[in-house]
BAGUMAR-711416 format. One line per 3 residues: their letters; for each residue x negated, y negated, z negated of N, C-alpha, C. Coordinates in steps of 0.02 Angstrom, whole numbers, plus 32768, in hexadecimal, padded with zeros to 4 digits. Layout:
A = X Y Z X Y Z X Y Z; ...
% end
This chain:
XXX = 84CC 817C 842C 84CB 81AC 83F6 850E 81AD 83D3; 852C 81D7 83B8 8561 81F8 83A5 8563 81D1 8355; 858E 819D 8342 8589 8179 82FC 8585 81BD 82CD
XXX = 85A8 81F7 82CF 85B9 8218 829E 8571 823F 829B; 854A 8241 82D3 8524 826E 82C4 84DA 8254 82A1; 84E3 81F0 82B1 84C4 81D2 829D 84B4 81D8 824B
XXX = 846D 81ED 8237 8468 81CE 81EE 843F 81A5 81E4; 842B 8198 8199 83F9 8167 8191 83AA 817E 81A1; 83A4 81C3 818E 8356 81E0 819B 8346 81BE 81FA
XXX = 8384 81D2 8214 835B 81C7 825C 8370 8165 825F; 8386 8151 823C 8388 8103 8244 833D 80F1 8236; 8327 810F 81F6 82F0 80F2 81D8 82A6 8125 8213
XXX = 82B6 8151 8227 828F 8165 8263 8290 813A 8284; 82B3 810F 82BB 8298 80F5 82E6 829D 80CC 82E7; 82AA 8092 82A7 82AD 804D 828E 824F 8051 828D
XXX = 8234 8079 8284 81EB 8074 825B 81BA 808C 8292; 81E9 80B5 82BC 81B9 809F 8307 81CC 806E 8331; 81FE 8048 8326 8206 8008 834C 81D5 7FD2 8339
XXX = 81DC 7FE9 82E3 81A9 7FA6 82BC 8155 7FA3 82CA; 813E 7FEA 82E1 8103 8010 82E9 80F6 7FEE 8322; 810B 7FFB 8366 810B 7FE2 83AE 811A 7FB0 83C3
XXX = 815F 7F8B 8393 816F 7F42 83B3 812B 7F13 837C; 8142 7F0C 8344 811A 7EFB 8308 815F 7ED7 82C1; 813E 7EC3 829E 8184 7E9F 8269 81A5 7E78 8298
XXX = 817E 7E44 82B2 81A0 7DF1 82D2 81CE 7E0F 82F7; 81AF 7E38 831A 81E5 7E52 834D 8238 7E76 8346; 8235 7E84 82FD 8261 7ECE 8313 829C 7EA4 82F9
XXX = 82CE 7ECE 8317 8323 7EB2 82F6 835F 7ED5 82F5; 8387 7EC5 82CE 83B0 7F09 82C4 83EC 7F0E 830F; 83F3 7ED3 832E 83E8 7EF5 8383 83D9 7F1F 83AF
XXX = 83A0 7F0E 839B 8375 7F41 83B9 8366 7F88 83A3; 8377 7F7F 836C 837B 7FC9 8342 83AD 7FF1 835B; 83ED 7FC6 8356 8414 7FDC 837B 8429 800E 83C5
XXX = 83F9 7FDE 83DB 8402 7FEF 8433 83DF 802C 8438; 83B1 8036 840C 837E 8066 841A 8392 80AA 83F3; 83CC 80A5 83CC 83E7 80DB 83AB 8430 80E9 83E1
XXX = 843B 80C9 8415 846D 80C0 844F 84BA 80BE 840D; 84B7 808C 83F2 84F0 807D 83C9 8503 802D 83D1; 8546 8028 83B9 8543 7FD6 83B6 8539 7FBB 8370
XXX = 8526 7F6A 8381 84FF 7F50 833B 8529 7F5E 82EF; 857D 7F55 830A 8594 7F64 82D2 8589 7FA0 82A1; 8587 7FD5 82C6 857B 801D 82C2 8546 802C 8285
XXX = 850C 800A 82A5 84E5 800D 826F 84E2 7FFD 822F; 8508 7FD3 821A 8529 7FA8 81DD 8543 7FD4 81BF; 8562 800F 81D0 8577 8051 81A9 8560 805E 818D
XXX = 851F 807A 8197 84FD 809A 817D 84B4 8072 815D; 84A7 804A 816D 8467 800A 813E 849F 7FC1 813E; 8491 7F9D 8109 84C3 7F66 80F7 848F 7F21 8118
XXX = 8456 7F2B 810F 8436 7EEA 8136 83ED 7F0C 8153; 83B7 7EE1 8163 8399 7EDA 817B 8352 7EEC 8132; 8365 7EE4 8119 833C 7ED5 80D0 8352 7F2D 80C1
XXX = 8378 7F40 809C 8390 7F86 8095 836B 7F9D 80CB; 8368 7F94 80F2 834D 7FC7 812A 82EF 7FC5 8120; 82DA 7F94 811F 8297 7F9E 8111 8288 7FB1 80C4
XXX = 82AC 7FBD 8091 8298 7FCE 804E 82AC 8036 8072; 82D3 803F 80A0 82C2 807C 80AA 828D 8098 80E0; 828A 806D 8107 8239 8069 812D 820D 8088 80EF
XXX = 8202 8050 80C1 81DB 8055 8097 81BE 8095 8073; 8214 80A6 8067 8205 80DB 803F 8208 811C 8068; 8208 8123 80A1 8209 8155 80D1 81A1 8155 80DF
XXX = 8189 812D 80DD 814D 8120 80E4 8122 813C 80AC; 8145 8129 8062 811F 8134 8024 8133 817D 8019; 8157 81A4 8035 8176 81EB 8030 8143 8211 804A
XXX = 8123 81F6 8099 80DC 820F 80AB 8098 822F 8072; 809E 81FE 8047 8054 8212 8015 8061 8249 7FF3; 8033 827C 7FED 8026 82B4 7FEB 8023 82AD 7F8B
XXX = 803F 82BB 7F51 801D 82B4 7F15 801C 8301 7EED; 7FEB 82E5 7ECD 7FE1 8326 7E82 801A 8345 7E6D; 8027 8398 7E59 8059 83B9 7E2D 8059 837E 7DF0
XXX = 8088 838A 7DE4 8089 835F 7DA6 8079 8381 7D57; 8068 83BF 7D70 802D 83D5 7D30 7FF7 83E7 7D43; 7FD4 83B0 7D75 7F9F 83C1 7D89 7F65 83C3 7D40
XXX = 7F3D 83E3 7D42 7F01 83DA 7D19 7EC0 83CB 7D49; 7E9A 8396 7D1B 7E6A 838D 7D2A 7E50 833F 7D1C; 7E26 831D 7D3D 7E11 82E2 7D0A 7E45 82AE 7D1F
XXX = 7E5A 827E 7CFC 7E7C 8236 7D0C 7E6C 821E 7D3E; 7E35 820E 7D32 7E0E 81D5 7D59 7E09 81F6 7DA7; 7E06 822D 7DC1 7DFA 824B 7DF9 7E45 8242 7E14
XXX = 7E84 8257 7DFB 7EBB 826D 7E03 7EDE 8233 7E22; 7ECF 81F1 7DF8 7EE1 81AC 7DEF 7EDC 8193 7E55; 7E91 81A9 7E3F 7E52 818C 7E84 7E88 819E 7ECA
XXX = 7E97 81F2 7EB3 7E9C 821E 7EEF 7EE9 81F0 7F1C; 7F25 81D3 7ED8 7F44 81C2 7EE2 7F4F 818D 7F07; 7F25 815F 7EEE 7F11 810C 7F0B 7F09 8117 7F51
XXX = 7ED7 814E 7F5F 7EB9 8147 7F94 7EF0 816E 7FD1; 7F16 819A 7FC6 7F4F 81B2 7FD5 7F81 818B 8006; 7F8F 815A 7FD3 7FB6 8117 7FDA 7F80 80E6 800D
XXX = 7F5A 80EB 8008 7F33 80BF 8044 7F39 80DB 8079; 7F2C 8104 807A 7F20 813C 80C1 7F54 8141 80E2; 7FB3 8140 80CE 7FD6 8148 80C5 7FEF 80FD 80FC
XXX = 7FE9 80DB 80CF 7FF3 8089 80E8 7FCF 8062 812C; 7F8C 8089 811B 7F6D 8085 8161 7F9E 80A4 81AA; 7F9A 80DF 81A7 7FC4 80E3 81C5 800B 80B9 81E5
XXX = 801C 809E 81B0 8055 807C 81C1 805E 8036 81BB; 802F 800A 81DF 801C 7FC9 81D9 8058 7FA3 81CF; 80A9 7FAD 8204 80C4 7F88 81FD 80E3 7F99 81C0
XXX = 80F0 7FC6 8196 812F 7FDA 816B 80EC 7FA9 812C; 80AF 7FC0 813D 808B 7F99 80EC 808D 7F42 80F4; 80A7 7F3D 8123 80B1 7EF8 8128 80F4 7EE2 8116
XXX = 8128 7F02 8118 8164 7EF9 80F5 8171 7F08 80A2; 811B 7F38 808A 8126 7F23 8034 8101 7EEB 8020; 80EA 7EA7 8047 80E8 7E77 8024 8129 7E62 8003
XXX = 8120 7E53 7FC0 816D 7E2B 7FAB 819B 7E51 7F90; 819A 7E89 7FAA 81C8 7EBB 7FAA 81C5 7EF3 7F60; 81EC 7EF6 7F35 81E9 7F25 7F17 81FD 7F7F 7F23
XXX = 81D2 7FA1 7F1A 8201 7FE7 7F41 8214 800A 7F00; 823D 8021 7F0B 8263 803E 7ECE 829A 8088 7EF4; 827D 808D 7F1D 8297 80D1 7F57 827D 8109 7F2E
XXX = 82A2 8149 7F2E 829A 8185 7F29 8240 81B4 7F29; 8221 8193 7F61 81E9 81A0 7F64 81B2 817C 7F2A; 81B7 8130 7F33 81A4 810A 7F17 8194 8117 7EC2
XXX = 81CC 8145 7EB4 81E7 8144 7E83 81CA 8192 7E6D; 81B9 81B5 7E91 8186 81EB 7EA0 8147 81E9 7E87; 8131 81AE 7E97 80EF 819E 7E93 80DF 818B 7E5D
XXX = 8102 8160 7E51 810F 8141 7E01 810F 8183 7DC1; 813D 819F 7DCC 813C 81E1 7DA4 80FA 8207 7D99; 80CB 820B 7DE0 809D 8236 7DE9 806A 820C 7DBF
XXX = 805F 81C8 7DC6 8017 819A 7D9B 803D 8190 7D5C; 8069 818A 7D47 808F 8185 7D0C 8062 81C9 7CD9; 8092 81F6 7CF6 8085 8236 7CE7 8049 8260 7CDA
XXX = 800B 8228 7D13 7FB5 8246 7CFD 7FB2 8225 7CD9; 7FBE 81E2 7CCA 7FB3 81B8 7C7E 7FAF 81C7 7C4F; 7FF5 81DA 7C3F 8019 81F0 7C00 7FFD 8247 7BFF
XXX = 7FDD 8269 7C1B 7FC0 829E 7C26 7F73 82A7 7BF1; 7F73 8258 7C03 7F14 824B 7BF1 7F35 8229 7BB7; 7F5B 8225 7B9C 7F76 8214 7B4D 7F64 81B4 7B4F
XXX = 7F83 8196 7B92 7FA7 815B 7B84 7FD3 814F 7B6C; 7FD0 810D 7B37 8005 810C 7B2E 8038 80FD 7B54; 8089 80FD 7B42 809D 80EF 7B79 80A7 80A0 7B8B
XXX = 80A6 8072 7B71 8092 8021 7B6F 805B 8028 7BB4; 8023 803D 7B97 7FE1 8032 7BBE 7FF4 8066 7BFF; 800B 80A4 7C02 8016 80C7 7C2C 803C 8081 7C7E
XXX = 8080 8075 7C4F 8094 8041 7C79 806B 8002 7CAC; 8035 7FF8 7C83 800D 7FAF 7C99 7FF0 7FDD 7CBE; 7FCF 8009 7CBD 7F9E 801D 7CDD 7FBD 803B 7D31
XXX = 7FF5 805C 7D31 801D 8069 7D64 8035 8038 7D9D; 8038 7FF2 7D80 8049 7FCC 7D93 800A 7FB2 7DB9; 7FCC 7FA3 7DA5 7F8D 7F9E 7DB6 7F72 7FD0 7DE0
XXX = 7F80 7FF7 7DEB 7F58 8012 7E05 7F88 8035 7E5C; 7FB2 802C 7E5C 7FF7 8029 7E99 7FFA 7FE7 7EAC; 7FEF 7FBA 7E94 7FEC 7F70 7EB8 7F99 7F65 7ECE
XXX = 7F75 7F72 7EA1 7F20 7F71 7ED3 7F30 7F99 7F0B; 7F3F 7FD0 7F0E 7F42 7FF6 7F45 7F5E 7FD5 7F71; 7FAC 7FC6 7F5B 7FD7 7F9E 7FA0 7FA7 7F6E 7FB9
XXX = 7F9C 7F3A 7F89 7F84 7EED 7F9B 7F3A 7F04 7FB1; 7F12 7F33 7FBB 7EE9 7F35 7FD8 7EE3 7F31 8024; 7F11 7F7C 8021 7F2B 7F9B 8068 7F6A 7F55 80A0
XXX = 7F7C 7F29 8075 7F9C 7EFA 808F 7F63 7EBC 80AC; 7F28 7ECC 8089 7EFE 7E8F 8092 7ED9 7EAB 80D0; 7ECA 7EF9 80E9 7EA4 7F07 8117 7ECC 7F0C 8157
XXX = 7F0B 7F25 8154 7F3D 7F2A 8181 7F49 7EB7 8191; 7F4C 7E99 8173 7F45 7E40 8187 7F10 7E3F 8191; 7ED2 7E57 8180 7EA1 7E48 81A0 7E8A 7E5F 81DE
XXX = 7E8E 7E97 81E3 7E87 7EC1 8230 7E6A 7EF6 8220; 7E6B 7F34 8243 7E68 7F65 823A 7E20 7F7D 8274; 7DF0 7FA8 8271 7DC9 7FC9 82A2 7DA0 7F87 82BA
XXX = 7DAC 7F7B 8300 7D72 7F37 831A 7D77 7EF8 8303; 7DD3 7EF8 8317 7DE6 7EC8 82FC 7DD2 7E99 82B6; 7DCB 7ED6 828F 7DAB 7EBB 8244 7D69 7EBF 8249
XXX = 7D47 7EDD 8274 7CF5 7ED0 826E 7CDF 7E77 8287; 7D14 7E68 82D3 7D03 7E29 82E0 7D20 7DF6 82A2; 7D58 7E05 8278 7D5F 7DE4 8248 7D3C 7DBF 820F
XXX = 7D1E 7E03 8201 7CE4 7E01 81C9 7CA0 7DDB 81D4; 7C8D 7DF0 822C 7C4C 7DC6 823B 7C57 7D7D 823B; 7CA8 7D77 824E 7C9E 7D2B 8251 7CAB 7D08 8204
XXX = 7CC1 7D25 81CB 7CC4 7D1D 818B 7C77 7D0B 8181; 7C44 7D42 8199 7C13 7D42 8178 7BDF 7D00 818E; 7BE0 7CEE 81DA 7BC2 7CBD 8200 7BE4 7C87 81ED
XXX = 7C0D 7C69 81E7 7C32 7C3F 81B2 7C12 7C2E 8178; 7C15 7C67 813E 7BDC 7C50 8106 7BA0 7C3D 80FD; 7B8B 7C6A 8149 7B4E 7C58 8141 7B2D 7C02 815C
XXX = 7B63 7C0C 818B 7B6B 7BBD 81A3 7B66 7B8C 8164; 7B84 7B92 8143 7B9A 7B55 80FE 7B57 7B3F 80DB; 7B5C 7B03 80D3 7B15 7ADF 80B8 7AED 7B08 8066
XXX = 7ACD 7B17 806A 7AA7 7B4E 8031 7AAA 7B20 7FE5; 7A95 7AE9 7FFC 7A9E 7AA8 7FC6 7AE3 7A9E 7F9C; 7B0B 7AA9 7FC1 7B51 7A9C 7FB2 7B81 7AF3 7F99
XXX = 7B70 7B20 7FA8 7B74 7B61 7FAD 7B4F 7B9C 7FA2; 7B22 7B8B 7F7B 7AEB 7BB4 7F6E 7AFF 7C0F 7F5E; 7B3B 7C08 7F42 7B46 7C51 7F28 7B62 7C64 7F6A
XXX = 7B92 7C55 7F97 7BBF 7C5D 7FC1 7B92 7C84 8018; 7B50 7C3B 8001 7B21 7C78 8038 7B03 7C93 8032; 7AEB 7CB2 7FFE 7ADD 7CD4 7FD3 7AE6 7D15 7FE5
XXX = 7B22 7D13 7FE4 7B44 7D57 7FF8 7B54 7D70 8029; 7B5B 7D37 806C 7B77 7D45 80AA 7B48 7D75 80D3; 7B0D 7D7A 80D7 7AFF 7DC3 80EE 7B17 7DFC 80DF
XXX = 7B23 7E01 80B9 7B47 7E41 80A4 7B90 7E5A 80AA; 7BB3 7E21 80BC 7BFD 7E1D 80AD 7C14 7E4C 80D3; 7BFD 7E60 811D 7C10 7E8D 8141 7BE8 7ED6 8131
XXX = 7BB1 7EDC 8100 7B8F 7F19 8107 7BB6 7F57 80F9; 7BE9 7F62 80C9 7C17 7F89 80AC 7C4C 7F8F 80C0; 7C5D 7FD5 80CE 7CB8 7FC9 8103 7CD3 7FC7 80BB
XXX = 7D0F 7FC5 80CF 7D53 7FB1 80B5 7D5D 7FF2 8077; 7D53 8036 8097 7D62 8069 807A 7D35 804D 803B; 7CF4 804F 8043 7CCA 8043 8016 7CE7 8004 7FD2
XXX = 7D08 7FDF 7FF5 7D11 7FB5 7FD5 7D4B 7FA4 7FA9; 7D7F 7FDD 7FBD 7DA7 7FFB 7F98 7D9F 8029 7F6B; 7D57 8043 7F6F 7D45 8075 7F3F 7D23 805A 7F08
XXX = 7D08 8024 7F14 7CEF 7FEE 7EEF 7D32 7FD6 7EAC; 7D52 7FB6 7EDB 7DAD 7FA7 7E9B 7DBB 7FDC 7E77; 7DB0 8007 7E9C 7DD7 8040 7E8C 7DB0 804E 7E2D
XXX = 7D87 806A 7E41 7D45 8078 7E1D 7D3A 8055 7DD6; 7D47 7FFC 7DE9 7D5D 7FCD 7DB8 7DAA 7FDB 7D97; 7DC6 7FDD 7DBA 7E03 7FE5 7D84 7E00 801F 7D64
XXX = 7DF5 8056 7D66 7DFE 8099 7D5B 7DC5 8093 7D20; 7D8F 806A 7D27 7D5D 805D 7CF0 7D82 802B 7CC1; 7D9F 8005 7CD2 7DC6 7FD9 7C9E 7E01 8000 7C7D
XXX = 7E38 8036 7CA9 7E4F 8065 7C73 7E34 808E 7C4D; 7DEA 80A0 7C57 7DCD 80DF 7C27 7DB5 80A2 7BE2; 7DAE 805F 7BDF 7DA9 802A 7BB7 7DEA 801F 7B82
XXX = 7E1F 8028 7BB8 7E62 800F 7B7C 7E7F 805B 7B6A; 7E76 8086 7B85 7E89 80BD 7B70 7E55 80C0 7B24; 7E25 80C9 7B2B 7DE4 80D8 7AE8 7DF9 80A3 7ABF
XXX = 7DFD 8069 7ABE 7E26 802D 7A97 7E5C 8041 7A82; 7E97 805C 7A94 7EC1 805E 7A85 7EC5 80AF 7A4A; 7EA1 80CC 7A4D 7E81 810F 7A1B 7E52 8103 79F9
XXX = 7E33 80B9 79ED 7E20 80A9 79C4 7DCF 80C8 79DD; 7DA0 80D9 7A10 7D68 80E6 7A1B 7D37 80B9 7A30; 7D5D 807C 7A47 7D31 8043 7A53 7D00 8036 7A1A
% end
């Protein structure tokens, strides 16, 4: 490939199907290389490390989610939901890139999109902006750290054999010693994941309609 004609959009294109097909462990800026038919130095032009390059993975990924006009009307709590769930759907898709926002702060263009958009329904629904902040922050990290926990755990069969053996496990454990723990293990697998994100979801969004009314003095 032609350095000049090289940019970063198609670096971060096929850095993120290398990461997709090879997986994280695998990939390297070598190989990135070879597969953009450039030499290793080459690439150094245009991304400075290895790290830079996955914070634009990242944010090439979070650019995907679809969000609200930003004068959307209509209720908080729905708008909030639509978003969260956006961002899951989003991440699913892209197992390896949601595995590179453990740790990682994104602070990319898109990222920064998003932020604006739950910011913006907050402070819409007359948060303040203190609480607007906490709540933004909460409710983009449940999402990530959810979608990070199902993508490590396994996805489709993979996570069904996961779960059964979670659940045969508990149930295994002495009742005497564990009483609440097996308690529960029938069930542990009854509810997919979606469900169970709608569950968090549901809770937090009930705990902002709590500090929002607190904070206007309706509690």
């Amino acid at each position: 490939m032609d350095q000049q004609r090289l940019d970063r959009a198609e670096i971060v294109r096929v850095a993120l199907e290398l990461l997709e097909t090879q997986g994280v462990d695998a990939f390297s800026m070598r190989g990135l290389a070879t597969a953009l038919n450039i030499k290793s130095p080459s690439l150094y032009w245009h991304v400075r490390s290895k790290d830079e390059l996955y914070d634009l993975v990242v944010d090439a990924v979070l650019g995907e989610c679809d969000m609200p006009e930003d004068d959307a009307e209509g209720d908080w709590r729905t708008q909030l939901a639509d978003i969260a769930r956006e961002m899951r759907r989003v991440l699913l898709l892209h197992p390896a890139a949601t595995r590179l926002l453990t740790g990682r702060v994104p602070l990319g263009p898109n990222w920064l999109r998003i932020a604006e958009s739950v910011i913006g329904t907050l402070r819409r629904a007359h948060f303040g902006d203190r609480l607007a902040g906490y709540c933004y922050l909460v409710l983009l990290y449940y999402a990530i750290g959810f979608v990070s926990q199902e993508v490590a755990f396994g996805q489709g069969a993979e996570g069904r054999v996961r779960l059964d053996q979670m659940r045969e496990f508990f149930a295994g454990l002495p009742g005497d010693r564990y009483p609440n723990v097996t308690a529960v293990a029938g069930g542990l697998a009854e509810r997919g994941l979606s469900d169970r994100f709608e569950l968090g979801l549901n809770g937090i969004l009930g705990g902002f309609s709590e500090e929002l009314a607190a904070e206007h003095g309706d509690a």
